[in-house]
N, C-alpha and C positions, 0 to 999 in steps of 0.2 A: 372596439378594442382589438389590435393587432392578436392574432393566436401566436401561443409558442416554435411553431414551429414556420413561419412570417419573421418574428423576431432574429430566430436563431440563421434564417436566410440572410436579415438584414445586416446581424453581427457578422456573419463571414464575409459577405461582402465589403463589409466596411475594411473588414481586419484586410484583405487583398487588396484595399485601392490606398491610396496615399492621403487619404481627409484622415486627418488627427482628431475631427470632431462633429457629428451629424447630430442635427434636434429635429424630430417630428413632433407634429401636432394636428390633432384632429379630434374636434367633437368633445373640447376641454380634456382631453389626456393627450400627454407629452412622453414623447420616447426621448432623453438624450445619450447619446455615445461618444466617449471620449478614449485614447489610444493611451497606455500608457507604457512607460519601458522599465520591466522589473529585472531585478538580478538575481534576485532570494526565488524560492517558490511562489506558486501565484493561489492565492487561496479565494474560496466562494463564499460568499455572503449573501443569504436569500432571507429577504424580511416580504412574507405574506407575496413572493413571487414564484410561480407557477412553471418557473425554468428549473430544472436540475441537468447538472454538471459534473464532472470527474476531470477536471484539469489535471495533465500532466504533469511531474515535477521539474523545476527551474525554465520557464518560458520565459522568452524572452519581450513578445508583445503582447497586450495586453485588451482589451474592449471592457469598458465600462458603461452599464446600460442602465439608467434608471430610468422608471415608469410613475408620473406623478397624477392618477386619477382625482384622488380626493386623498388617499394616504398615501405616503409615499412608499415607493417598491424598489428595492438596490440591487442589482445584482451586476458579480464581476465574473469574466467569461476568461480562461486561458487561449490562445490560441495554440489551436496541435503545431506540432512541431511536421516540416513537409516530408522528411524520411529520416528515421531510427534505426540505428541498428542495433542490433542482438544479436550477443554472442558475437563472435569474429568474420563470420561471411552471410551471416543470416540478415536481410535487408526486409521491409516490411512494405507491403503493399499498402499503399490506407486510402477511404474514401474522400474523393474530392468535394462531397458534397451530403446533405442528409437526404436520404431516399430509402427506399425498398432495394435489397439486395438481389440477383437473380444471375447465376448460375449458366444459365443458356437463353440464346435469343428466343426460344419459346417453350411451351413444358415437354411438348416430346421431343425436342432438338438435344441433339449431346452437348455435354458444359462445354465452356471453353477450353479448360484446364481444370486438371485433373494434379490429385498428386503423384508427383513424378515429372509432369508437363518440361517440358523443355521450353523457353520461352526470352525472348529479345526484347528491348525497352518498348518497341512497338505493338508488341500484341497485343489484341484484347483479351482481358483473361476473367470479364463479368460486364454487367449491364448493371447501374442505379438507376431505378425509375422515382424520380424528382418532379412531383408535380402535373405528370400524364407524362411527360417526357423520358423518351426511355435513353441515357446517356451510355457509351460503350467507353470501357476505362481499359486505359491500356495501363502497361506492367511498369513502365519509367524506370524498368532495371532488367538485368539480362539474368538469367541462370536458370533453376528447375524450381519448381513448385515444391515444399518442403508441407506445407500445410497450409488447408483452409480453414480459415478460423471466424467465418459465419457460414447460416446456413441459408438454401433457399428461401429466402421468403423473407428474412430476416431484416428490420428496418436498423440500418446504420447511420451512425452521424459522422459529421465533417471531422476528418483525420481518423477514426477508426480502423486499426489496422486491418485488410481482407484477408492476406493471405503472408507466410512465409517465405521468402526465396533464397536459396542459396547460390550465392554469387559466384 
């Protein structure tokens, strides 16, 4: 059996590439994922499945993942939306992936950013360690660091916002 956090790789994946619809199977259990396109809010449904969720409100795509061992298991995944804003200049950092969160390239190294940070779409402004891989995330938007809103060490999912910027 695929683990949860396997699954929730293969939903982002999916939800980024352009297949409308993926079926695995292995070992008599079946994963299938189908895309859908909502207009309303996108709400979760977990029958005896081992995924939790906080979907966003009104998403526009959608991942549909059922897991059929011997009983059937349903569940439906929002996909984050790529940047939110708040407030009027306040733009959000969010992870591009689920990992461990991390602050500075190593523990006695200084963070990247700081609040206050002055910072261009290209900075790095933290590290997601995804799997042994330690990925450097840059900011996709220009302005100062207004707030960090995880902390060292902290493991974050795909679209979770990191930090506040003001534009």
């Amino acid at each position: 059996m695929l683990k949860v956090q396997e699954i929730r790789e293969l939903i982002k994946l999916i939800d980024q590439s352009t297949i409308d619809e993926f079926t695995y199977e292995h070992e008599g259990e079946k994963i299938k994922m189908k895309k859908q396109i909502l207009t309303a809010q996108a709400q979760t449904t977990l029958v005896q499945a081992p995924v939790e969720t906080s979907p966003p409100a009104l998403q526009k795509n959608t991942a549909q993942v059922e897991i059929q061992p011997g009983a059937q298991q349903h569940t439906e995944v929002a996909a984050p939306q790529v940047e939110e804003q708040r407030g009027e200049n306040l733009a959000e950092v969010k992870s591009p992936m689920v990992g461990t969160f991390y602050h500075a390239s190593s523990p006695d190294a200084e963070p990247f950013v700081k609040v206050g940070s002055k910072i261009s779409a290209d900075s790095t402004v933290c590290i997601v360690e995804a799997m042994k891989l330690f990925n450097e995330i840059e900011a996709e938007v220009s302005g100062e660091i207004m707030e960090i809103l995880v902390k060292d060490g902290q493991l974050v999912e795909y679209g979770q916002p990191l930090f506040l910027v003001k534009e």
